[in-house]
N, C-alpha and C positions, 0 to 999 in steps of 0.2 A: 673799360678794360684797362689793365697796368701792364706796366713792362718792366719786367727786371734786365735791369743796365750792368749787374754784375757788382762786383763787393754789397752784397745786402742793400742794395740803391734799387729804389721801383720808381718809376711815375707814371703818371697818368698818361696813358698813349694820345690823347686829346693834346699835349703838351708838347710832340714830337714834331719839328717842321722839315727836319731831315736826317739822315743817316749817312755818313761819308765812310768810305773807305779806308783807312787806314794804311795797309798790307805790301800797299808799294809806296814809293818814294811821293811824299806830300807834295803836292803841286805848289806853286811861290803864292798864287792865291790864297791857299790854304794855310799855309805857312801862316802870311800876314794875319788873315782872320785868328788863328789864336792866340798867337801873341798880342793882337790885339783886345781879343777879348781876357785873355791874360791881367793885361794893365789896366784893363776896366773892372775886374774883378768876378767876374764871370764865368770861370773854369771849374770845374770841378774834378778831380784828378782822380780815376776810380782805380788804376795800374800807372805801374811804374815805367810799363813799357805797353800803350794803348795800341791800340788795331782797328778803333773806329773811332767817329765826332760822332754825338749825337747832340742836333743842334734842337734847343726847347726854349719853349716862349721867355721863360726868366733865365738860365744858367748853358751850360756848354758841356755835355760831359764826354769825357776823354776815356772811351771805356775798353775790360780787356775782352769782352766779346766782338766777334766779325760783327759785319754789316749784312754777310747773308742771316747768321743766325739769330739777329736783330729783328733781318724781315721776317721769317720764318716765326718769329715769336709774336712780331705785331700784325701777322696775317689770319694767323688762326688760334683761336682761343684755348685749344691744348698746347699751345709756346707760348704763352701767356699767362696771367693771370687774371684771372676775372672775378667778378663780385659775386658773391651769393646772393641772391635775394630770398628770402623765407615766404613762402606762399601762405597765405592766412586762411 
């Protein structure tokens, strides 16, 4: 199954290790970790004013969907996208 993270960005939900909130005031923790993955080069910047981290095995993305409608997408396969496969 894939997740669209928003600006035309999918990935593979297999990829996803968490979904942080955004929507209130970032914790100093949180802070840290982006900016440090920042400097490590690891962000990927999907909005210019983000509402969720979605933290994934290679990249970091800073996205403008919530973290409900995140889960809500990687819970069930109609909020998602999933693969066809063709029956022979």
């Amino acid at each position: 199954m894939w997740l669209h993270m928003g600006n035309d960005v999918v990935i593979p939900l297999s990829e996803v290790i968490s979904v942080i909130d955004l929507t209130d005031e970032p914790s100093q923790l949180n802070r840290e970790f982006i900016k440090t993955a920042e400097e490590e080069g690891f962000v990927v910047q999907l909005s210019d004013t983000p509402v969720s981290i979605v933290i994934c095995a290679t990249n970091v993305y800073l996205s403008p969907i919530s973290a409900k409608t995140l889960y809500k997408r990687a819970s069930g396969s109609d909020f998602g996208i999933t693969e066809r496969v063709k029956e022979s």
